[in-house]
N, C-alpha and C positions, 0 to 999 in steps of 0.2 A: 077440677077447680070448684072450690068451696063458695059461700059469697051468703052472710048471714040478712037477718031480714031488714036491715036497717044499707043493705045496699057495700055494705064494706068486704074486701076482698080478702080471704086468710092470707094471702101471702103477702098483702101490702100494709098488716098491724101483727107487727111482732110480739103485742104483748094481750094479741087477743086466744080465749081459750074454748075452745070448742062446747056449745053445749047440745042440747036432747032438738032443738028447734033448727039446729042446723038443717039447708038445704042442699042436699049433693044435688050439682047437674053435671052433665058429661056429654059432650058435644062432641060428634062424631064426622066423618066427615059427609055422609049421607042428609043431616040435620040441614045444611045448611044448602040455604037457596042454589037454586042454580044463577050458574054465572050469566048475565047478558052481554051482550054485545054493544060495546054504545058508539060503534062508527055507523056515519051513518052511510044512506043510500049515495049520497053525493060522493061520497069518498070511498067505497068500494071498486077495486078492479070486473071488468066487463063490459059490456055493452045495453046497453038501452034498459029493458028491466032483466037483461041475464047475467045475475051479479050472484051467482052463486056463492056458498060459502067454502066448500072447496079449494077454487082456486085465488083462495085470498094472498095465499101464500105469495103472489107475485104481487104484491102490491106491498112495493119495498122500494126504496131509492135507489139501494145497490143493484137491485134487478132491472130496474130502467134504466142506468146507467150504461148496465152492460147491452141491454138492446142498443140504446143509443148512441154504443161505441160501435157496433156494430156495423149502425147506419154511416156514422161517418168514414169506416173505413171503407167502406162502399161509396162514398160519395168520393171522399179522397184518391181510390183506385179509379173511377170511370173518368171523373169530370178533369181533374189534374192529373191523373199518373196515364193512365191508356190513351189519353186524349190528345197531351204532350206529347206521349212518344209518338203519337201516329202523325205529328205533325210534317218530317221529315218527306215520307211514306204520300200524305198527302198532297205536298207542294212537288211531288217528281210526276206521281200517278195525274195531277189539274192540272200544271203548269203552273205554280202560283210563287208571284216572288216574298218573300221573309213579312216586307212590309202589308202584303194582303193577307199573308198566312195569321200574321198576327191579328188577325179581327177575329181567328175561332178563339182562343183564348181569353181575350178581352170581352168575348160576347157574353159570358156567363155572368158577368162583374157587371153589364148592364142590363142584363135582367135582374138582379138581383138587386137594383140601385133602383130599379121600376118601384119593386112591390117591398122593399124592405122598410120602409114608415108606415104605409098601410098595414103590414104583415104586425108590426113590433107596435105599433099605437094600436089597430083592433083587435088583433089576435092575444095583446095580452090582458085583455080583458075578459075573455073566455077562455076555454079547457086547452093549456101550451099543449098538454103533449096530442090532443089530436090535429092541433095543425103541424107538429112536427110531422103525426106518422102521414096524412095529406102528402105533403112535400115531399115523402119518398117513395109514394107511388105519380107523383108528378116527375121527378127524378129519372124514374123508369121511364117515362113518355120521352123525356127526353135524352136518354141512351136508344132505344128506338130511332129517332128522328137522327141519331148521329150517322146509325146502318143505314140510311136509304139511298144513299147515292152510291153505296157498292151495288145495289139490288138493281139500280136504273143504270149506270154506265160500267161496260166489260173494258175492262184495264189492252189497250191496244199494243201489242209491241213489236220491235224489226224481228224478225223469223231469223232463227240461227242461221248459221251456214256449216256447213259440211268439209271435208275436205278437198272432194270433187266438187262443190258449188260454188267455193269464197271465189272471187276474182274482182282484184281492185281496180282492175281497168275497166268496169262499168262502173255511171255514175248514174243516180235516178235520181233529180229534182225534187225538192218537195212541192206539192200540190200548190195553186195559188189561189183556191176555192179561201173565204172566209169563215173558219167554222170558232166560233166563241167557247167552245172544248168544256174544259172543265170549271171554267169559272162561275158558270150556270150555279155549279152544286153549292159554290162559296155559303150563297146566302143558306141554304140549305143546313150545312156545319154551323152557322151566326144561329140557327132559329135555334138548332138543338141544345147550344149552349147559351140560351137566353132560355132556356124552360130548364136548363141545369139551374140555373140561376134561381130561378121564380123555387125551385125542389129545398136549393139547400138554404134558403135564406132563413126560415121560422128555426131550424134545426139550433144554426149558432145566433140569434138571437131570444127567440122565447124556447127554446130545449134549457138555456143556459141558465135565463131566468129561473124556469120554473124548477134547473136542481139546485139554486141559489137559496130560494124559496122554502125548499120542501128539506133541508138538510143545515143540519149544524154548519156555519161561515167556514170552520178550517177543515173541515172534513170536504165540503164543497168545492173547495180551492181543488182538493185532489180528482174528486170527479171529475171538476172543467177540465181543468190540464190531461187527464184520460183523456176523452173526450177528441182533444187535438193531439194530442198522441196518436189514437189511433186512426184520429185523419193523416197526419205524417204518415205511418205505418202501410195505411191505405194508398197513398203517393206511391212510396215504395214500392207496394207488390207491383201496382199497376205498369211502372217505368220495366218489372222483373219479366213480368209478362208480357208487356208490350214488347221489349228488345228481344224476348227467346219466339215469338210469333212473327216479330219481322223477319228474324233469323233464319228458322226454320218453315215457315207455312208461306207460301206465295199466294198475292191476293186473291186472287182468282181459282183456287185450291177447289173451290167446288165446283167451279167450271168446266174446268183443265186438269188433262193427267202432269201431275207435276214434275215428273220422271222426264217426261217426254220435250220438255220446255227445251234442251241442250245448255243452262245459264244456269246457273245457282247462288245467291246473296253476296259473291263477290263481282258480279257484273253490276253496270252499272243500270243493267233494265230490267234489274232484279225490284221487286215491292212488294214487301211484307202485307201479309195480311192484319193491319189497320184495325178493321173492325170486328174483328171475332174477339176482343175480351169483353163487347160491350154485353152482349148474351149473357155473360157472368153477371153481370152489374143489374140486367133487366130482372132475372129469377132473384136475385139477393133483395134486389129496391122492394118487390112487390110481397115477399115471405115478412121481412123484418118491420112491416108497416103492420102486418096485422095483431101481435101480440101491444105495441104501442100505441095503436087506437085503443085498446081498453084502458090506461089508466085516468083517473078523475079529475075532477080540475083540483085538487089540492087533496097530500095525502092525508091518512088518518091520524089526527093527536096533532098538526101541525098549525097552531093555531096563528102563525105569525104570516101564514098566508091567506085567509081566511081578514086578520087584519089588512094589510097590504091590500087586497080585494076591497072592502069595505074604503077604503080610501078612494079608489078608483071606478064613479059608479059608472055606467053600461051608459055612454053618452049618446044623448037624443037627436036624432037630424038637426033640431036646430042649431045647437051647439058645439057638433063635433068640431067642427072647423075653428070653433073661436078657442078650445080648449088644447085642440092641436099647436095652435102657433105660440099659444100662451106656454106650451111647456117646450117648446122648440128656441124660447126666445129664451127660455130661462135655463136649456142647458147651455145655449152659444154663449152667455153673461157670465156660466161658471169656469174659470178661467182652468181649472186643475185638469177640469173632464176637457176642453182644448187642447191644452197642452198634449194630453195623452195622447188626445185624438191627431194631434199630427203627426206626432213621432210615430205613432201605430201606422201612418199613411205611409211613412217616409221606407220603413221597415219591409212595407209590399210590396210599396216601388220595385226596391232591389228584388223581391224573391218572387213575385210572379214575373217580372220582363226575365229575370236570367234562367229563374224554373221554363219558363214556356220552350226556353233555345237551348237547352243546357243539354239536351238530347245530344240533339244538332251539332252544339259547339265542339262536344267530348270527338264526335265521331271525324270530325272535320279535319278538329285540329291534332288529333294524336292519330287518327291513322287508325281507329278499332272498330270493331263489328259492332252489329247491331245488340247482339244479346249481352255483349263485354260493357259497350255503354251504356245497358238498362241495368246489370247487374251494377257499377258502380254507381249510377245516380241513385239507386233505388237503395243502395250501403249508407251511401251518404246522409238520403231522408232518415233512413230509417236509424243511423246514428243521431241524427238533429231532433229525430222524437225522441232522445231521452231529453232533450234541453226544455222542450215542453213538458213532458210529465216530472221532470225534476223540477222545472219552478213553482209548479203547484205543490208540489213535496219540500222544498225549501219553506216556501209560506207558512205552511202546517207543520212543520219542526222547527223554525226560527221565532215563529208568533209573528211574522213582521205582521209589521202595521203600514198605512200608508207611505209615509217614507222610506221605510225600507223597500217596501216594492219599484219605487221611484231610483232609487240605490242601484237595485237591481237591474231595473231597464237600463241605465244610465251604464253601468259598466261592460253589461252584455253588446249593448251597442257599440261602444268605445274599439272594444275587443275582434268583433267581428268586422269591421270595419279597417284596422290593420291588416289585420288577417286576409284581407279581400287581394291586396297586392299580390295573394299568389296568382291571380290569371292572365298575369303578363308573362310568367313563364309556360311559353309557346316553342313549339315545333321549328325547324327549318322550316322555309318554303319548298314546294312540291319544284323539283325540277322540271318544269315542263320544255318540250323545246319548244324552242320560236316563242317562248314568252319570256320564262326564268332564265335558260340557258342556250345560246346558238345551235344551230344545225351543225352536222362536223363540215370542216374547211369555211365558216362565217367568224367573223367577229361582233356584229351586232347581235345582240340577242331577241328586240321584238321585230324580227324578218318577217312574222305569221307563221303561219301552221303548214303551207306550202316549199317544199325544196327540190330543187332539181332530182338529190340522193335518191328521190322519191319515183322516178324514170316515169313509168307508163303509167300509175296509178293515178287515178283521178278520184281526189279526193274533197272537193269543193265541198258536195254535200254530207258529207259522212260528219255523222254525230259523235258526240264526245261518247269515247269509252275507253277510259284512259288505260295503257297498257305498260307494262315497264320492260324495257329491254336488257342484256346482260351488258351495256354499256354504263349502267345508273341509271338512263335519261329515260324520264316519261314522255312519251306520245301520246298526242292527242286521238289513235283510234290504230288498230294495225295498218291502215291503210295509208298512214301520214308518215308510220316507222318503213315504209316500203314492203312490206311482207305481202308473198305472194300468193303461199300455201299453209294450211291449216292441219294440224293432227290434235287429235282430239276437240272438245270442247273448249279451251282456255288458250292455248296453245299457238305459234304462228310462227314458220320459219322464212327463210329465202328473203330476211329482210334487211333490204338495199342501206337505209342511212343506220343500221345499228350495226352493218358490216362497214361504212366508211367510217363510221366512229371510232371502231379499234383496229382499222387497216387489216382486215381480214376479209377471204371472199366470200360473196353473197352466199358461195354454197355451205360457209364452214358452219356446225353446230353450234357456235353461239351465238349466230346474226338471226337469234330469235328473241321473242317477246312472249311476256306473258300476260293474263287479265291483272289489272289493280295497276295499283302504286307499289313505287319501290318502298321497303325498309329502308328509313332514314336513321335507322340506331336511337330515335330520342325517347329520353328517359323522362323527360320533365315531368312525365304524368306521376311518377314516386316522389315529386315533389307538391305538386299540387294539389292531390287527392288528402296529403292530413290535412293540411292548411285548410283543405276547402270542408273535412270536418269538423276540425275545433271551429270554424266558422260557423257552421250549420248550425251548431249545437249553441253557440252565442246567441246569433239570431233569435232562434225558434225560444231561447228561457225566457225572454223575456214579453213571450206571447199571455200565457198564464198571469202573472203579475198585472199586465196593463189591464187585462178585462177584468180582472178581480178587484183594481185600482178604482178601474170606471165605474165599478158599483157600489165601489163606498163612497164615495163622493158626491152622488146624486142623491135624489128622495127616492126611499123602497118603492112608494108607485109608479116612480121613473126608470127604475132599474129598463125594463124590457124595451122602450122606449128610446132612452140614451144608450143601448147597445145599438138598435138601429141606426140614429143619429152617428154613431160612428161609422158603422156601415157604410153608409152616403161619402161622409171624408176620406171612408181608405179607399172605393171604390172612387171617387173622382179624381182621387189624389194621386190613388197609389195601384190599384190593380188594373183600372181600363188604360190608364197612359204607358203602364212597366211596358207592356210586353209592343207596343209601338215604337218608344223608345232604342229596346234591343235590336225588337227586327230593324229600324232601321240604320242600326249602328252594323249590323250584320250583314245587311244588303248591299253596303259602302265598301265593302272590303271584299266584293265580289268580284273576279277576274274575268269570268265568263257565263254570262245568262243566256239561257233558254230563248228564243223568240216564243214570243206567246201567242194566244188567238188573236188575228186579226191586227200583227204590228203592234200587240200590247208585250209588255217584257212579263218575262218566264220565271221559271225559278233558276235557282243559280247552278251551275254546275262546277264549280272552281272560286273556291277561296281563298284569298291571302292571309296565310296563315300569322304573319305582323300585324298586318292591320286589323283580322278577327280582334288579336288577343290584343290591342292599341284600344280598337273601340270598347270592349267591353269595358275594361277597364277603369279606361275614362267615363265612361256611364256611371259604373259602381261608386268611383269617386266623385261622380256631381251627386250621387242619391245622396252618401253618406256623408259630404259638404253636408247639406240639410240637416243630415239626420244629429250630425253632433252639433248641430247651432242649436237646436230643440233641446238637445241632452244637457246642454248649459242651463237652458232655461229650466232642467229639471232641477239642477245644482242649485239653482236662484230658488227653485220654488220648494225645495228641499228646507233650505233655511226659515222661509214663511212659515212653512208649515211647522216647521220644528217650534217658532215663535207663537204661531196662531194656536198650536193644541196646547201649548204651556198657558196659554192667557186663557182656554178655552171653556175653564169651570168658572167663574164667576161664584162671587159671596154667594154661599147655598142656604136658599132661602125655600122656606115647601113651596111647591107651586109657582116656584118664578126663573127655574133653570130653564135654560135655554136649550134648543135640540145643538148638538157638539159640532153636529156637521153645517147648523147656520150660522155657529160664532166664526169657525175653521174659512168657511169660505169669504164672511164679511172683511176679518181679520184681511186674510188674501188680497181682497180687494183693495183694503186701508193701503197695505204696503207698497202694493202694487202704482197706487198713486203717490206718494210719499217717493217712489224709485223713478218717478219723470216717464212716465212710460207715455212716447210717442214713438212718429214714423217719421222714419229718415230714406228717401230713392227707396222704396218698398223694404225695410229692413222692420222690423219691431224693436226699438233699443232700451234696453233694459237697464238702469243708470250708467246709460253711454257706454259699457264695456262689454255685452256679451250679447251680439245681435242672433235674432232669432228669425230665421231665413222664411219662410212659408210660402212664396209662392212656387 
């Protein structure tokens, strides 16, 4: 490049001509300065002053991202998927009926209601991602504290019998000492999932924030929606795992030769080993915490957090409290971030009470194994995670905007909420005798569990272990079907009432019984398994949408904040009441309970397989009652909003526009009054025509 002495460029005057005073320069690439580095210390990946430049290369969104998918699917396997399944597992091994079992699930929802305004008002004022990584070596403390009541109580069970041992004409009492058994550990399961709680609360409230923050808005959309994807996903394994470890590993597996037990996971004093996937969850909680401790409080070049930050200074003792309530007061006033916030409640409701029993329910009511009902729940999550990473991919391919997110929820709701009707298609009832069906030569069917058929055997105390005869009919233990003698482990012949049932003698080869229930032929589960994933997959889309909703609607400084504030509504609303709810819609339909310690009731050992699938049902349909009163209100506020962003620029004048999101919401408000909006017997009515249910 030429460049004469008057500063002009030969190639930018076409009509200039080179003379003797020209100056040749030639600028190489050595000439030129070295490059510096202009991020600064604050915003480099590492620790304390070890910010090397090396490994800068992780200090990238996409790269936290994937840590942080990580973490979820680890929180999503321990805290919901292995925890869930072990529920079952738990209430046989403590004696615990549905309704006290339901307090481990509901625990983590009230630790997490504890600290989630503290965690989301202080924590997002300094560095989100190390109280994310914080949280998941507290996570680990609390998979820990889940194992300790395998480690202090040995699983007690009746001792096989032999072929030379079984004899039904001895009868042994149960002891009348007072021992309070397994309910001690209850609280024990309540603390570990109240430190679940306290682990995974910063994760989805300031994790979410801070990739809202540090990343282009549609690009973001996709991250969150990961994010909960691969918490689904994390469900999933855990439910995979959980049902092939109850299946195959017996609790006490490190205790006892497992061989040697004579029962295997079709008895009914068979118990999975529970707590061996938490081990998994401890090494994963504590590995995936320490590459997310290094990154900074705001990444490099991203100036719109660095803004956002400046908005929200580091509030001083005296003032935190008065600045607290003042943005507390002014999300409850903003009617859009409500609304959301209920439907989001309403939404939990249904899926932690039926997630927590849904183990339970599969196994009950269709008659399948342990690892058959982990592999389909954990099919089913893990189809419902595409519905969550698909509405963040929606968002990012459709452009929506506010209303369409609202669109979105509204129809996914509608849909899965049909869709729910398929869990009324249930099983027969278990033919039991002396309950479901007479003893042979009776006509009443509840005579008890006692029959003459049944000769010398004395069977008062014998515990349910329900066996099926070549008659159809289930008994309540061999000793109630009359059998005298034993071959093999499973097996029982010489039995007295399954020889009067089909008029044959005691001695013939088929007046025997075997462990389990009979095959009742039913297929319903080929009907309710798609049903129940076009459901899942409803559900879960419109998970993405709503939190991405909640955060255009507030102020950027309230973002981390008003995530928490939901927090509070779905946990009081919707995840400590769900699984209360179910258990005790599920304890109601219990035929036969456990005595517990001390004259307190057990867990259930027999349930009505009508009334199961009656109550659920009707539960589902009072959630989603709610859930589509809300959905209307979304219809209503669809139209506002469609109103209030069309009015939402005002004559543009320098210096006198208004921010979009305080015309949109005042707008709301106008309309909102203008629509007569009072209360009616606790209803919200919305001009008189589309009441909005909330309590």
């Amino acid at each position: 490049m030429s460049q004469n002495n008057n500063g002009v460029k030969a190639y930018d005057n076409a009509a200039y001509t080179a003379s003797a005073d020209d100056v040749n320069v030639i600028v190489t690439k050595d000439n030129l300065p070295p490059k510096t580095d202009t991020t600064t210390v604050e915003s480099k990946w590492g620790c304390c002053s070890f910010r090397p430049r090396c490994i800068q290369g992780l200090n990238r969104m996409s790269l936290f991202t994937l840590f942080v998918c990580i973490m979820c699917f680890l929180e999503g396997f321990a805290v919901n998927g292995v925890a869930n399944a072990a529920i079952p597992a738990i209430e046989r091994q403590f004696k615990l009926p549905s309704t006290k079992s339901a307090l481990i699930p509901s625990s983590q929802d009230i630790g997490a209601l504890v600290v989630v305004l503290f965690v989301s008002f202080i924590g997002g004022r300094y560095n989100k991602a190390s109280w994310v990584a914080s949280g998941s070596l507290i996570m680990a403390v609390g998979s820990f504290l889940f194992m300790v009541p395998h480690f202090l109580e040995k699983y007690v069970y009746p001792e096989s019998t032999t072929q030379s041992s079984y004899n039904c004409s001895i009868s042994n009492p149960p002891s009348g000492d007072c021992d309070v058994g397994g309910e001690k550990y209850l609280v024990v399961f309540m603390a570990a999932q109240i430190v679940h709680g306290f682990g995974f609360t910063p994760m989805f409230t300031l994790g979410t924030a801070y990739i809202d923050e540090n990343e282009e808005h549609s690009l973001a959309a996709v991250y969150i929606g990961l994010t909960y994807a691969l918490t689904a996903i994390g469900v999933a394994a855990g439910f995979f795992v959980g049902g092939e470890l109850s299946q195959n590993y017996f609790v006490d597996f490190d205790r006892v030769d497992q061989d040697s037990l004579g029962f295997d996971a079709t008895d009914s004093r068979w118990i999975g080993a529970w707590w061996l996937g938490f081990i998994i969850a401890i090494v994963g909680f504590i590995v995936i915490a320490i590459p997310v401790y290094g990154y900074p409080k705001y990444l490099p070049g991203k100036e719109k957090s660095t803004e956002a930050e400046s908005k929200q200074e580091k509030p001083s003792r005296g003032n935190i409290f008065k600045q607290f309530l003042v943005s507390f007061i002014d999300l409850i006033k903003n009617p859009t971030f409500m609304m959301l916030t209920l439907a989001g409640s309403t939404n939990t409701l249904i899926i932690s009470g039926v997630g927590a029993f849904s183990f339970k329910f599969l196994m009950e009511q269709y008659n399948i194994q342990f690892d058959i009902a982990g592999y389909l729940i954990g099919g089913l999550i893990l189809v419902g995670s595409v519905g969550m990473f698909g509405g963040g991919l929606l968002i990012r391919m459709c452009g929506l905007g506010i209303k369409g997110m609202l669109n979105m929820c509204f129809i996914s709701s509608f849909l899965s909420g049909v869709l729910g009707i398929a869990f009324i298609a249930g099983c027969p009832e278990v033919k039991l005798a002396g309950l479901e069906v007479p003893y042979p030569n009776k006509i009443d069917t509840f005579t008890g569990f006692t029959d003459v058929c049944q000769g010398s055997c004395q069977c008062q105390y014998e515990g349910l272990s329900l066996v099926c005869g070549k008659d159809n009919i289930v008994y309540h233990s061999p000793c109630h079907a009359g059998c005298t003698t034993q071959s093999g482990q499973m097996t029982y012949h010489n039995c007295s009432c399954v020889a009067a049932s089909l008029n044959i003698p005691t001695d013939h080869a088929n007046a025997m019984v075997s462990a389990g229930r009979c095959e009742d032929g039913c297929d319903k589960l080929y009907i309710v398994a798609p049903l129940m994933f076009i459901s899942m997959i409803c559900v879960l889309t419109s998970v993405t949408p709503n939190s991405m909703a909640v955060m255009r609607v507030v102020k950027d400084e309230q973002r981390p904040f008003a995530l928490g504030v939901q927090w509070v509504f779905i946990r009081l609303l919707g995840t400590i009441p769900g699984p209360f709810l179910v258990g005790w819609a599920i304890d109601n339909a219990c035929l036969i309970f456990l005595e517990g310690s001390c004259g307190n009731q057990g867990n259930c050992l027999l349930y009505s397989h009508d009334s199961m699938a009656l109550a659920l049902k009707s539960q589902i349909m009072t959630f989603y009652t709610h859930n589509e009163d809300i959905t209307n209100a979304f219809f209503e506020l669809n139209e506002i909003i469609t109103q209030s962003t069309q009015a939402s620029t005002p004559a543009r004048k320098i210096g006198s526009k208004r921010p979009k999101l305080q015309v949109m919401n005042e707008e709301i408000k106008d309309a909102l009054k203008k629509r007569s909006l009072h209360s009616i017997n606790g209803k919200l009515m919305v001009d008189q025509k589309r009441p909005i249910t909330y309590t």
